[in-house]
Backbone atoms as SQL, in Angstrom:
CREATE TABLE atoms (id INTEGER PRIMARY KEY, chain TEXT, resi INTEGER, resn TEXT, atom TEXT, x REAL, y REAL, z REAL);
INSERT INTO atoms VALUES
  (1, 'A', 1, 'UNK', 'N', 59.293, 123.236, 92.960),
  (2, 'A', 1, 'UNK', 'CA', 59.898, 122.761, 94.181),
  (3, 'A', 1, 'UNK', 'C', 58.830, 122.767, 95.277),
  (4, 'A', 2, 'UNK', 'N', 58.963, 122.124, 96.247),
  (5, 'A', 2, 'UNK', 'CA', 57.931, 122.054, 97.474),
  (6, 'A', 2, 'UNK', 'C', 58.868, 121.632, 98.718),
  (7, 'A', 3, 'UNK', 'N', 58.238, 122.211, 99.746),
  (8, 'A', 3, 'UNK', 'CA', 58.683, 122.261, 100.979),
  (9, 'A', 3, 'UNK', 'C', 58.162, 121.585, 102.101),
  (10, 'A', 4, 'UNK', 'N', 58.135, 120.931, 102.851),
  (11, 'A', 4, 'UNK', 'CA', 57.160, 120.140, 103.754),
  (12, 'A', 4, 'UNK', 'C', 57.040, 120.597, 105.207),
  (13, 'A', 5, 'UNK', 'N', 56.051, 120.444, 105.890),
  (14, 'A', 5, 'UNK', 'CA', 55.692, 121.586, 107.045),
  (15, 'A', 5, 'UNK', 'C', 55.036, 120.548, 108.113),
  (16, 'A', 6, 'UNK', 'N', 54.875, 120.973, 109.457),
  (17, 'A', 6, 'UNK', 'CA', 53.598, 120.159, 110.290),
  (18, 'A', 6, 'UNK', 'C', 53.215, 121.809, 110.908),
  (19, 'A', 7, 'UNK', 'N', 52.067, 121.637, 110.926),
  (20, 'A', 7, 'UNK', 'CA', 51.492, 122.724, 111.939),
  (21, 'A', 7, 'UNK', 'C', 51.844, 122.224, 113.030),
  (22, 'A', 8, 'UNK', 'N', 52.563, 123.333, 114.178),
  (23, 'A', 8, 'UNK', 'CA', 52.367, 123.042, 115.607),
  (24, 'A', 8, 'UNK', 'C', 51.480, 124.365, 115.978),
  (25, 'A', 9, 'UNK', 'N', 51.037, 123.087, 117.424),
  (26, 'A', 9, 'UNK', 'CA', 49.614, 124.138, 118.479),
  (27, 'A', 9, 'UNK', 'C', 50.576, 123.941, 119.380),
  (28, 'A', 10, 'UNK', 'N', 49.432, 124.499, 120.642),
  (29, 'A', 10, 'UNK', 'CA', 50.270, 124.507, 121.973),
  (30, 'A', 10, 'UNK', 'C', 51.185, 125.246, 122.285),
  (31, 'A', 11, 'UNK', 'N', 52.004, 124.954, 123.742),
  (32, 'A', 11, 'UNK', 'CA', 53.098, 125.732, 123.599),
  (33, 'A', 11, 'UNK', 'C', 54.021, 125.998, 123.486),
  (34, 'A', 12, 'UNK', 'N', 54.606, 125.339, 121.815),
  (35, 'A', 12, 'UNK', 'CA', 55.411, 125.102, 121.776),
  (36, 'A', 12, 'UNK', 'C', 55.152, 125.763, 119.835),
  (37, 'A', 13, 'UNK', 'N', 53.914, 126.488, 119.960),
  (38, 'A', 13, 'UNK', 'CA', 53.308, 127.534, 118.189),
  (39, 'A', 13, 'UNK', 'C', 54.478, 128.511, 118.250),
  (40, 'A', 14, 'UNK', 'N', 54.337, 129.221, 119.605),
  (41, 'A', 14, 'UNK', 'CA', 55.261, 130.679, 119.540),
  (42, 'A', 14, 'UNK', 'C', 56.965, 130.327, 118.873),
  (43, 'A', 15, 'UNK', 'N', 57.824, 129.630, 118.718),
  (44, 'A', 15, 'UNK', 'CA', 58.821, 128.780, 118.419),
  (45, 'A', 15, 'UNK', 'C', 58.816, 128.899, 117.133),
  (46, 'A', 16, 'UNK', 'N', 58.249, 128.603, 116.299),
  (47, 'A', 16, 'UNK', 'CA', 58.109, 128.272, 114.708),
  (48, 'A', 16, 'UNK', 'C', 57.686, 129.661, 113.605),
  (49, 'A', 17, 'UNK', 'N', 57.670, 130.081, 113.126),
  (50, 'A', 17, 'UNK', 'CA', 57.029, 131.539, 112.403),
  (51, 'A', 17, 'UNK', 'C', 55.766, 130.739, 111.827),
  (52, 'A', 18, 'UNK', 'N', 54.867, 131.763, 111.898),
  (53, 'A', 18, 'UNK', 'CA', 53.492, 131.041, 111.382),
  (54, 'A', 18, 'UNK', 'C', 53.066, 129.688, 111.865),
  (55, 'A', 19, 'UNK', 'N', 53.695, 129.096, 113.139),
  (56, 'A', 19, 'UNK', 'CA', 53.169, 127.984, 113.543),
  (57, 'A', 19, 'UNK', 'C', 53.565, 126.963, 113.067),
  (58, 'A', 20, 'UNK', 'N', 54.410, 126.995, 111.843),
  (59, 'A', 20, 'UNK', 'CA', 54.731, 125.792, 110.888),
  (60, 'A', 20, 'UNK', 'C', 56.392, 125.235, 111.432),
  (61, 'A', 21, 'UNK', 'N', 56.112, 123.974, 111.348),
  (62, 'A', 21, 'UNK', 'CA', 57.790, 123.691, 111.437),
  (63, 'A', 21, 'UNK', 'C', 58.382, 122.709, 110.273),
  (64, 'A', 22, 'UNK', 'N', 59.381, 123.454, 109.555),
  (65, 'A', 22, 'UNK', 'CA', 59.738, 122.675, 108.515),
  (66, 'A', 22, 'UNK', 'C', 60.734, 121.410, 108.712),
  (67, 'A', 23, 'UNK', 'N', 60.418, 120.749, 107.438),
  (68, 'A', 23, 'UNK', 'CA', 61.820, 119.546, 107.665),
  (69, 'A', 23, 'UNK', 'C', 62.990, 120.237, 107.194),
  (70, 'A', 24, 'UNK', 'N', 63.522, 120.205, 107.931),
  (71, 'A', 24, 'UNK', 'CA', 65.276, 121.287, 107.190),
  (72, 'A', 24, 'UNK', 'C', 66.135, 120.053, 106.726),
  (73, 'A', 25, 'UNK', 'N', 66.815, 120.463, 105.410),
  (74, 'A', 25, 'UNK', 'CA', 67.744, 120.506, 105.323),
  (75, 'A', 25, 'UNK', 'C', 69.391, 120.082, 105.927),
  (76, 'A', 26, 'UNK', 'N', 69.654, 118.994, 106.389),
  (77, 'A', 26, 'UNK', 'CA', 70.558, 118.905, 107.602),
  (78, 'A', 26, 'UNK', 'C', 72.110, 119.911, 107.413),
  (79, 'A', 27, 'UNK', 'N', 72.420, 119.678, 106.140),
  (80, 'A', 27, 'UNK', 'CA', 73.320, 121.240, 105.770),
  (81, 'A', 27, 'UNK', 'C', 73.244, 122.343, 105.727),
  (82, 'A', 28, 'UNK', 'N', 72.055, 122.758, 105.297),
  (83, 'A', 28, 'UNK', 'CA', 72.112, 124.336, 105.536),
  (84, 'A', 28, 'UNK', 'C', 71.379, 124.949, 106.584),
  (85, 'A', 29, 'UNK', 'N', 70.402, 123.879, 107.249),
  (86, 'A', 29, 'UNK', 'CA', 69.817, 124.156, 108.522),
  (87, 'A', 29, 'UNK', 'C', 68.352, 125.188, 107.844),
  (88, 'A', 30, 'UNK', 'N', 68.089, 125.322, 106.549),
  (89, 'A', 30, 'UNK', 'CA', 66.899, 125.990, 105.644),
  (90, 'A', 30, 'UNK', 'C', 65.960, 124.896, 105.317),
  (91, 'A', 31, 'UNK', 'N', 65.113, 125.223, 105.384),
  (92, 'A', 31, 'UNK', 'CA', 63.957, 124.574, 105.113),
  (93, 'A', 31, 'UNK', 'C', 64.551, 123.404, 103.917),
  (94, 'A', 32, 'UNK', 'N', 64.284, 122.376, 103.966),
  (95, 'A', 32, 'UNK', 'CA', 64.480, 121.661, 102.578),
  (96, 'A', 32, 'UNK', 'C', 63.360, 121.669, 101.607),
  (97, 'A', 33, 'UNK', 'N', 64.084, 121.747, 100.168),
  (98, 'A', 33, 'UNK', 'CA', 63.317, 121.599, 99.211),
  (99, 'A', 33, 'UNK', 'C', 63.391, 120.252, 98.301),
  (100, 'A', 34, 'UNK', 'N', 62.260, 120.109, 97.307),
  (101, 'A', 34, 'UNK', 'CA', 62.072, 118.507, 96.823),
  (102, 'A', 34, 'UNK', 'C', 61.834, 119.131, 95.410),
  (103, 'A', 35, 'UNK', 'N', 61.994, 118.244, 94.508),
  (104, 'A', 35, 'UNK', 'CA', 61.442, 118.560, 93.085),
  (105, 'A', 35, 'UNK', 'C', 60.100, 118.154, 92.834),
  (106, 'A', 36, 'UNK', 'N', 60.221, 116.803, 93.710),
  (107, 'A', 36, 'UNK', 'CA', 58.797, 116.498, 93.324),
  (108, 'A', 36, 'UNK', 'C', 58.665, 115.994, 94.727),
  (109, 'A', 37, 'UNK', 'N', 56.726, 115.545, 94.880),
  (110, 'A', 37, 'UNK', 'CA', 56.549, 114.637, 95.455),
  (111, 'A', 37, 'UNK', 'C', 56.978, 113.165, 95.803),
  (112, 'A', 38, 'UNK', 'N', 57.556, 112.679, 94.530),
  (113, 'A', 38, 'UNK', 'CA', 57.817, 111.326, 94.539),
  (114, 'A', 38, 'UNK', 'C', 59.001, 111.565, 95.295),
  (115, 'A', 39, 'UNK', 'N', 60.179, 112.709, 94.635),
  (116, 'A', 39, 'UNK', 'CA', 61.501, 112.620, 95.176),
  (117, 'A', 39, 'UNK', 'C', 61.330, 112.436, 96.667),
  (118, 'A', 40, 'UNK', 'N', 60.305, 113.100, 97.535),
  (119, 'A', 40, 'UNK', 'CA', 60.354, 113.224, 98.958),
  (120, 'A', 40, 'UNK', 'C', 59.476, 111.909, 99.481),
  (121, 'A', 41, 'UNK', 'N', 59.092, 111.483, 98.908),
  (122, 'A', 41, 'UNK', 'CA', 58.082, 109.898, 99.245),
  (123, 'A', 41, 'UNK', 'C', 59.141, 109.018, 99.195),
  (124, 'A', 42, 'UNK', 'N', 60.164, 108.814, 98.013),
  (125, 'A', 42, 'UNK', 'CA', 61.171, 107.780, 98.246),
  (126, 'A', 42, 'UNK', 'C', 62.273, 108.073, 99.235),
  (127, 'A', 43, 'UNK', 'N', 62.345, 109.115, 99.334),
  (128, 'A', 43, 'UNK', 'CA', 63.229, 109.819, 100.688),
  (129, 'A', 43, 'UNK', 'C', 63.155, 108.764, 102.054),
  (130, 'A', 44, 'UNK', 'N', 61.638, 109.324, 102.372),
  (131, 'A', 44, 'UNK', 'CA', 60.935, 108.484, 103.119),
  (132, 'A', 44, 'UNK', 'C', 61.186, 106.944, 103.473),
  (133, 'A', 45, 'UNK', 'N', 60.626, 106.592, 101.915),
  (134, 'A', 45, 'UNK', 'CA', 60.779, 105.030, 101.937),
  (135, 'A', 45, 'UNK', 'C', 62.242, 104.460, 102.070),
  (136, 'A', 46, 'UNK', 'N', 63.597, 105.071, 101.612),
  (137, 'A', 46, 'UNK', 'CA', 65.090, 104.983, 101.714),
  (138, 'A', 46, 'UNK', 'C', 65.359, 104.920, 103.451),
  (139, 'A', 47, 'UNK', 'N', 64.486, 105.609, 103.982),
  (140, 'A', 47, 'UNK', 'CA', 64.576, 105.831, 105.717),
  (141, 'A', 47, 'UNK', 'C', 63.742, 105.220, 106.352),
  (142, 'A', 48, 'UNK', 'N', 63.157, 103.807, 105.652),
  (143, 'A', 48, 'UNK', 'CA', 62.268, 102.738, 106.498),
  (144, 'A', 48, 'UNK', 'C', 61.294, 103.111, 106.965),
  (145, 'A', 49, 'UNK', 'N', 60.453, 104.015, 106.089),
  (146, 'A', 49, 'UNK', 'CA', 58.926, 104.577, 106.348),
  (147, 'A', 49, 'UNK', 'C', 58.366, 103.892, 105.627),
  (148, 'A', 50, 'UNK', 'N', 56.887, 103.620, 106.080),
  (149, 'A', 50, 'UNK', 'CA', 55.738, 102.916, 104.924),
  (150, 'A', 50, 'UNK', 'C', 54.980, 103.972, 104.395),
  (151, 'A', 51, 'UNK', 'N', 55.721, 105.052, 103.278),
  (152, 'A', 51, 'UNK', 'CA', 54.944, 105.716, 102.797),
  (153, 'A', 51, 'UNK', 'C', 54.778, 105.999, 101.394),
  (154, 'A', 52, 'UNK', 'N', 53.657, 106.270, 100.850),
  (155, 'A', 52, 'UNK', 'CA', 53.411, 105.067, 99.666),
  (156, 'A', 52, 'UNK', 'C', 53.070, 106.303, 98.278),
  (157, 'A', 53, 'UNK', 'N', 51.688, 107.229, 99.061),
  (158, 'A', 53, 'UNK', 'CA', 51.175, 108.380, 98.263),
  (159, 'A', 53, 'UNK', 'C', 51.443, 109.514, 99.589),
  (160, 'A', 54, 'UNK', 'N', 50.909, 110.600, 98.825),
  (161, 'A', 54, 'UNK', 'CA', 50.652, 112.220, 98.939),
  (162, 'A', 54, 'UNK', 'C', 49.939, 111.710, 99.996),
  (163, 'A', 55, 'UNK', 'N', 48.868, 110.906, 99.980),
  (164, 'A', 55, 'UNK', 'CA', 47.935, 111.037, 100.943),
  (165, 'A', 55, 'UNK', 'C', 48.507, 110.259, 102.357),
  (166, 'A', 56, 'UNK', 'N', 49.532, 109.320, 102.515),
  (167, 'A', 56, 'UNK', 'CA', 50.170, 108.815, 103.641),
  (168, 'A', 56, 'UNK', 'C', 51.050, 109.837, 104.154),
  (169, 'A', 57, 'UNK', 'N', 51.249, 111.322, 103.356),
  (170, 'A', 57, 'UNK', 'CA', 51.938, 112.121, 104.184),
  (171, 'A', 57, 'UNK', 'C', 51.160, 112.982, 104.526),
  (172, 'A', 58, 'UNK', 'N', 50.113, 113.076, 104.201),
  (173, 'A', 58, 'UNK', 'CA', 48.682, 113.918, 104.748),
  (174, 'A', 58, 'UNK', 'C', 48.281, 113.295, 106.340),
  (175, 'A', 59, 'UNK', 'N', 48.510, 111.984, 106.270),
  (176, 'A', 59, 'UNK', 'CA', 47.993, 111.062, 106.997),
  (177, 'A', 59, 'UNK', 'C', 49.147, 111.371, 108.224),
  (178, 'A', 60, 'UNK', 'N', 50.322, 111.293, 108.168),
  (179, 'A', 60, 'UNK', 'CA', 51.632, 111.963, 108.834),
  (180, 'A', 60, 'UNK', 'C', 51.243, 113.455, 109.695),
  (181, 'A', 61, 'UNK', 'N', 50.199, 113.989, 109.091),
  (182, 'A', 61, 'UNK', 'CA', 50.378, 115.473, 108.987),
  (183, 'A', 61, 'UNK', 'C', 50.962, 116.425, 108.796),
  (184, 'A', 62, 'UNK', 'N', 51.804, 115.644, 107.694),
  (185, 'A', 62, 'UNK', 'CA', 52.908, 116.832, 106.745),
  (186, 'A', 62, 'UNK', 'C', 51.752, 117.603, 106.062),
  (187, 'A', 63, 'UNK', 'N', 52.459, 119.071, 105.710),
  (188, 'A', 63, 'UNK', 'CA', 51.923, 119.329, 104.796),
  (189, 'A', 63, 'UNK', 'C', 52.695, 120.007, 103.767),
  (190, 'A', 64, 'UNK', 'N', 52.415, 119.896, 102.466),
  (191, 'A', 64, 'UNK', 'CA', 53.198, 120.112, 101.503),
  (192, 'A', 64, 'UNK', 'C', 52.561, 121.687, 100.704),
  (193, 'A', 65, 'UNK', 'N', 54.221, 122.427, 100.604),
  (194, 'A', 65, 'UNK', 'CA', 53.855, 124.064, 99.754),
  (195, 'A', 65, 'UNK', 'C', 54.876, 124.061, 98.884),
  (196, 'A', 66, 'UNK', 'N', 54.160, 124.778, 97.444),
  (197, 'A', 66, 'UNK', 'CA', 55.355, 124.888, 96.313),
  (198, 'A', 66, 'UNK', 'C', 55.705, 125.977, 96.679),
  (199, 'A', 67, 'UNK', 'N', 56.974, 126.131, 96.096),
  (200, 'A', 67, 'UNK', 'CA', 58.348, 127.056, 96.576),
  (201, 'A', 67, 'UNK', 'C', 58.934, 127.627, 95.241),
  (202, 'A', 68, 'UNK', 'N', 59.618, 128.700, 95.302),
  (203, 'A', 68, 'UNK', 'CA', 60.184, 128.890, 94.300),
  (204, 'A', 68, 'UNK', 'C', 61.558, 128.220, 94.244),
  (205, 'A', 69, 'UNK', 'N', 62.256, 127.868, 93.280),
  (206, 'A', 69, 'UNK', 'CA', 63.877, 127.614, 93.307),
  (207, 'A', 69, 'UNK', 'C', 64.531, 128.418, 93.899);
């Protein structure tokens, strides 16, 4: 599973634990999790993003961490 993150700076770091702010989940308000990369790339693309690879969400400045189930 993997989780997707943006680093925030500024002042608006203190807000987030570790600086990171996740994409949640809109039901449980928890971090969301993906099975795969692809699952969260077509996510994307279902919501009228042009995003294609791993590396267009690098490019986003997501960043992606595996998770346990």
């Amino acid at each position: 599973m993997i989780q997707v993150f943006r680093n925030v700076v500024g002042k608006h770091k203190d807000k987030f634990p570790d600086g990171r702010e996740y994409l949640l989940d809109t039901d449980t308000k928890e971090p969301a999790k993906f099975e795969s990369v692809e699952v969260l790339i077509n996510l994307f693309k279902f919501n009228g993003h042009d995003i294609e690879t791993k590396e267009d969400l690098i490019k986003w400045g997501l960043n992606l961490e595996t998770v346990d189930e």
